[in-house]
DSSP file (Angstrom, degrees, kcal/mol; ACC not computed):
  #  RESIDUE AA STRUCTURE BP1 BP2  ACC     N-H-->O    O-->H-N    N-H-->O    O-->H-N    TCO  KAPPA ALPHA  PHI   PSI    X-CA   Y-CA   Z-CA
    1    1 A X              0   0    0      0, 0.0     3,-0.0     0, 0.0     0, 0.0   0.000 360.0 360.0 360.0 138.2  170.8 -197.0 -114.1
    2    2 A X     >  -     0   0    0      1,-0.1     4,-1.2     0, 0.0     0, 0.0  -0.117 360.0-108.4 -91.0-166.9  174.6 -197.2 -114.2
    3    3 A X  T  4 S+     0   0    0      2,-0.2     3,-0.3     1,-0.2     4,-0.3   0.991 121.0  51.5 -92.4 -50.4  176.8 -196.8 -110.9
    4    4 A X  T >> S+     0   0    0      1,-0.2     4,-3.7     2,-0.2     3,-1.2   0.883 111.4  52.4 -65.9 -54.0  178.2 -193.4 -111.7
    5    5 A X  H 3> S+     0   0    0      1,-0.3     4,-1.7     2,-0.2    -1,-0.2   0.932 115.6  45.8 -44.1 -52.3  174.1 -191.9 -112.5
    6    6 A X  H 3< S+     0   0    0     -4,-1.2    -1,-0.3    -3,-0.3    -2,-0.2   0.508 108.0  45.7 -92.9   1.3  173.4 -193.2 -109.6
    7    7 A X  H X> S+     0   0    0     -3,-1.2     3,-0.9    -4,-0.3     4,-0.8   0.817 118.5  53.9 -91.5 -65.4  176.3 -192.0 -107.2
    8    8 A X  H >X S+     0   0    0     -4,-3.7     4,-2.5     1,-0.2     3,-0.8   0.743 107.3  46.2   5.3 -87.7  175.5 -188.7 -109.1
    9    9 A X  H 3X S+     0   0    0     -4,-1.7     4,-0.5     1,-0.3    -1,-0.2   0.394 109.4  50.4 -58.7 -23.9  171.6 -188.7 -108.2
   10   10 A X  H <> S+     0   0    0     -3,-0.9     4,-1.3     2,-0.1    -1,-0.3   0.674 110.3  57.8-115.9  -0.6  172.0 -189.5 -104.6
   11   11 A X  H <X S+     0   0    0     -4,-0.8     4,-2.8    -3,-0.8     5,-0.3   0.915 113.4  44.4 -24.2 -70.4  175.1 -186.0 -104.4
   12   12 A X  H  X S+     0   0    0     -4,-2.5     4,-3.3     1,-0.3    -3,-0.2   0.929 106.2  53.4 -72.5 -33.8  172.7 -184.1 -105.6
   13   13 A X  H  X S+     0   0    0     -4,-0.5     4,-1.1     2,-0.2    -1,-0.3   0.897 117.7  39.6 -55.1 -47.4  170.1 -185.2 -103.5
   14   14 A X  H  X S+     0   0    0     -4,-1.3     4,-1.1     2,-0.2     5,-0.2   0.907 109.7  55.1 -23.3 -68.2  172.1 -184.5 -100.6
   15   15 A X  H >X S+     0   0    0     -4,-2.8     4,-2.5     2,-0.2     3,-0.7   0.898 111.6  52.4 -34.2 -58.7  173.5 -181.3 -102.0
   16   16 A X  H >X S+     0   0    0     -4,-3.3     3,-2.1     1,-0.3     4,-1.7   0.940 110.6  47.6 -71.7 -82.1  169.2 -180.3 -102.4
   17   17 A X  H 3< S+     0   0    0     -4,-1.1    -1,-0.3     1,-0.3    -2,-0.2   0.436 108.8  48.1 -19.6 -39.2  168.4 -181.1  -98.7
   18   18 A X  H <X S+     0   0    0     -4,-1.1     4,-1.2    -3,-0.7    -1,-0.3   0.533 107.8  55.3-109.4 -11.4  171.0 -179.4  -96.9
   19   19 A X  H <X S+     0   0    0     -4,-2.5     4,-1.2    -3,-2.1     3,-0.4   0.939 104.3  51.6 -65.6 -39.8  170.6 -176.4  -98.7
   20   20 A X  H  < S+     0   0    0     -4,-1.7    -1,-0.2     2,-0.2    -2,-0.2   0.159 107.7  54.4 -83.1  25.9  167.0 -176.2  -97.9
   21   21 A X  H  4 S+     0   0    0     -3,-0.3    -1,-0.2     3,-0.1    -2,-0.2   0.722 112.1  45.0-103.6 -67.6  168.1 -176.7  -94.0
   22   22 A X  H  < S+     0   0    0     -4,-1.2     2,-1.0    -3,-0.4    -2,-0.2   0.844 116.1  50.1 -74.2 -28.1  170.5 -173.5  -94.5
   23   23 A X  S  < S+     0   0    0     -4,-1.2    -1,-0.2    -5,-0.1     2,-0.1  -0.743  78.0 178.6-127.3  95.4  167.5 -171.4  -96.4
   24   24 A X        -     0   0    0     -2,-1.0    -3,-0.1     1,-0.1    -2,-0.0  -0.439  42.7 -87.4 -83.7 171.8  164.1 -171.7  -94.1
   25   25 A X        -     0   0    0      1,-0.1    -1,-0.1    -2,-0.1     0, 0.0  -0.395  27.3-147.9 -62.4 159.2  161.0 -170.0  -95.2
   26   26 A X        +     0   0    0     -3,-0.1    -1,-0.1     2,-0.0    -2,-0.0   0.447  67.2 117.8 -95.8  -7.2  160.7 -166.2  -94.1
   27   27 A X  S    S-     0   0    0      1,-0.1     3,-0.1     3,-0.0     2,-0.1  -0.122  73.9-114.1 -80.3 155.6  157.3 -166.9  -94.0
   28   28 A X        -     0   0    0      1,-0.1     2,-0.4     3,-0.0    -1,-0.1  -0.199  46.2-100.2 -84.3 163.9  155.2 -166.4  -89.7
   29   29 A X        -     0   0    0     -2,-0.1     2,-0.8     1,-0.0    -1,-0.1  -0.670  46.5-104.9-101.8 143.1  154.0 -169.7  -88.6
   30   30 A X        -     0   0    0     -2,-0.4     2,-0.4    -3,-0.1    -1,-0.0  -0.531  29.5-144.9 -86.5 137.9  150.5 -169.8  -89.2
   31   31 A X        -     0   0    0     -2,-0.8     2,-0.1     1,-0.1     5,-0.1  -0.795  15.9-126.5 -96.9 130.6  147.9 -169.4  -86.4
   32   32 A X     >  -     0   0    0     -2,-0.4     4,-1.0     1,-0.1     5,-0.3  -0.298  24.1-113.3 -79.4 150.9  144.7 -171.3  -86.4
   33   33 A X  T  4 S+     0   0    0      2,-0.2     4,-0.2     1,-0.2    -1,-0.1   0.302 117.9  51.4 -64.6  20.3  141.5 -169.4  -86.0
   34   34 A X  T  > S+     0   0    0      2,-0.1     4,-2.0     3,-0.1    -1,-0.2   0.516 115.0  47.4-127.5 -52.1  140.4 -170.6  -82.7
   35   35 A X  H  > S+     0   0    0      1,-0.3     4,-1.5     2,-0.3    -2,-0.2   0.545 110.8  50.7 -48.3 -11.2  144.2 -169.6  -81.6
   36   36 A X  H  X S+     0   0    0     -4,-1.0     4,-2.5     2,-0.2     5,-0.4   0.831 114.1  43.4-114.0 -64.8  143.7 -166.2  -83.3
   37   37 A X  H  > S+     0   0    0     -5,-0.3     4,-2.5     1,-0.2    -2,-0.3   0.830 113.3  53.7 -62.2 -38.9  140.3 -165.9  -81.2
   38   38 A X  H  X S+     0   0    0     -4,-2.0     4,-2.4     2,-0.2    -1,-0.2   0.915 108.5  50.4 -75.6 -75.0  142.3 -167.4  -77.9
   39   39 A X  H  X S+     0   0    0     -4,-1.5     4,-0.9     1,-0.2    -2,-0.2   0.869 115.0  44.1 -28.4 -71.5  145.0 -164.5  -78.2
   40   40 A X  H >X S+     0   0    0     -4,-2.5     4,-4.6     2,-0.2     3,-0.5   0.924 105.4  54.3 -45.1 -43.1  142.4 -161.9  -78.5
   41   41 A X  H 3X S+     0   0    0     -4,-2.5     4,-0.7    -5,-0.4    -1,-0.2   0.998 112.6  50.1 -54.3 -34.5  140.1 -162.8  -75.9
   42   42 A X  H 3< S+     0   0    0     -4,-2.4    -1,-0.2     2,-0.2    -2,-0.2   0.622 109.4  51.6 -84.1   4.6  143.2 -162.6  -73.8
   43   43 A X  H << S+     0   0    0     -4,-0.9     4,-0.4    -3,-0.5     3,-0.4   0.672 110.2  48.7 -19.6 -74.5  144.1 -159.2  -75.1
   44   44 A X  H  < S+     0   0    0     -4,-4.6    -2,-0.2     1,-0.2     4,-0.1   0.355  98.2  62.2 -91.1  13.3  141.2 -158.0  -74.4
   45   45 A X  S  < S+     0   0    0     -4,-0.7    -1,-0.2     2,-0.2    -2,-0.1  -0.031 101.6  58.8-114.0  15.9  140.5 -159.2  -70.6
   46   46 A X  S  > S+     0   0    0     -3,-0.4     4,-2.3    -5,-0.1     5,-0.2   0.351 103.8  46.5 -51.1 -35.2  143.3 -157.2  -69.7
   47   47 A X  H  > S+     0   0    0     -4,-0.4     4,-0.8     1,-0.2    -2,-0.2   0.642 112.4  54.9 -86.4 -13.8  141.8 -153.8  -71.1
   48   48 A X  H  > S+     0   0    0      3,-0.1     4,-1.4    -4,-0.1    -1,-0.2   0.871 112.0  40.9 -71.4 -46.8  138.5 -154.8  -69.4
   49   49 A X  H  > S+     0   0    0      2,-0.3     4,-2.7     3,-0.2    -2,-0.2   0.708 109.8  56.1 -83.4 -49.5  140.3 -155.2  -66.0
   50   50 A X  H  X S+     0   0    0     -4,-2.3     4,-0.7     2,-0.2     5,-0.2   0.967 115.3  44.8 -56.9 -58.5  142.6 -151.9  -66.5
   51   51 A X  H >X S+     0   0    0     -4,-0.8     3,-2.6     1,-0.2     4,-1.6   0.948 112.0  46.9 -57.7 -54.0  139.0 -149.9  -67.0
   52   52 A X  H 3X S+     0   0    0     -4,-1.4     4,-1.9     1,-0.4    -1,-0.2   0.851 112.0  49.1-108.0 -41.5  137.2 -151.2  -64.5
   53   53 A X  H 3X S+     0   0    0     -4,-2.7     4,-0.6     2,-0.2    -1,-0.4   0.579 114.7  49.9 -61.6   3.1  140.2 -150.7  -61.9
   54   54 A X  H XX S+     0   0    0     -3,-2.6     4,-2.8    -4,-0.7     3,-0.5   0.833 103.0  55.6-100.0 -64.6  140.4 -147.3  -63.2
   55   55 A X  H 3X S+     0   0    0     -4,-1.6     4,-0.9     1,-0.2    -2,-0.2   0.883 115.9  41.8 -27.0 -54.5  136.6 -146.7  -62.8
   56   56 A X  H 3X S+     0   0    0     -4,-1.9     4,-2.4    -5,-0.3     3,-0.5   0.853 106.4  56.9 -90.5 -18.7  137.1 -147.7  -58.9
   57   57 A X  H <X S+     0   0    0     -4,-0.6     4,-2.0    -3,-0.5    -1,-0.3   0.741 112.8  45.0 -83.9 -47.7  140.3 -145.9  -58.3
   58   58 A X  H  < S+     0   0    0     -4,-2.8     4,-0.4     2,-0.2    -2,-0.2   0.815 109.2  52.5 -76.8 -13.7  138.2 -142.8  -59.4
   59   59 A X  H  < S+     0   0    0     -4,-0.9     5,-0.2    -3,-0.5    -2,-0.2   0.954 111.7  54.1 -73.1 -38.1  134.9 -143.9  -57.2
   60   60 A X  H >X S+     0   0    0     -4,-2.4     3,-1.6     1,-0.3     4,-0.8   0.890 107.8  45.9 -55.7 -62.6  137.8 -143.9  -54.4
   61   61 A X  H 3X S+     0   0    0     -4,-2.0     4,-2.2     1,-0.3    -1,-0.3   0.763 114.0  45.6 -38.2 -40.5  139.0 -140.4  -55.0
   62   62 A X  H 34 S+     0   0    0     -4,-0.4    -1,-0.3     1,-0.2     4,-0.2   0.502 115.0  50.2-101.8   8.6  135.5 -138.6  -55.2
   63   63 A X  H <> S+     0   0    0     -3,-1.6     4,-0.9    -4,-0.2    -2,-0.3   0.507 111.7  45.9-107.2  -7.0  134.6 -140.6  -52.1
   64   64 A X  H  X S+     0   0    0     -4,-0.8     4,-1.0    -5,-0.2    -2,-0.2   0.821 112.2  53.2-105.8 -44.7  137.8 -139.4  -50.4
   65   65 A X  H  X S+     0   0    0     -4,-2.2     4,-1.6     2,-0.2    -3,-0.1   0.731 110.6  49.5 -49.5 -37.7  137.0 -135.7  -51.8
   66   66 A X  H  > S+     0   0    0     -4,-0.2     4,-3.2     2,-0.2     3,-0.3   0.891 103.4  55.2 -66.0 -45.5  133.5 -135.9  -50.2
   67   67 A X  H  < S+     0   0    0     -4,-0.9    -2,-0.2     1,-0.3    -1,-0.2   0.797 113.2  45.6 -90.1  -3.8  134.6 -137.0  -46.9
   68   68 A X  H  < S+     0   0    0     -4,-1.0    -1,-0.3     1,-0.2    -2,-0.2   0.821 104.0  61.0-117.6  12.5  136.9 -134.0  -46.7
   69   69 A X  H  <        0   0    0     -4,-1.6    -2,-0.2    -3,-0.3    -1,-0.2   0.599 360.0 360.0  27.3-104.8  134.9 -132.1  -47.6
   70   70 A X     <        0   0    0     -4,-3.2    -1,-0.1    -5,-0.1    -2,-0.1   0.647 360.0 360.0 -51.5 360.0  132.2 -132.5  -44.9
């Protein structure tokens, strides 16, 4: 390979590299299934927690209606 080919070849190779720095993928970072599953469970053990304080919030109210009531 002569000097100039090879002065060449390692420009462009540069040149190739720092464009693909300036232009990332658009693409989401991929999530593993067990991470996927992680995220939901914690999702959903807030909306479990929301009913079930809701539930008691309402026992409190019809126990609070009762006693005035009597």
């Amino acid at each position: 390979m002569n000097r100039k080919k090879k002065i060449n070849q390692i420009y462009k190779q540069k040149q190739k590299k720092a464009n693909a720095r300036l232009h990332r993928s658009n693409k989401p970072r991929y999530i593993s299934k067990a991470e996927r599953a992680a995220l939901e469970a914690q999702e959903a053990e807030p909306q479990v927690n929301e009913e079930a304080v809701a539930v008691v919030e309402l026992d409190e109210e019809s126990e609070a209606t009762q006693v005035t009531a009597e």
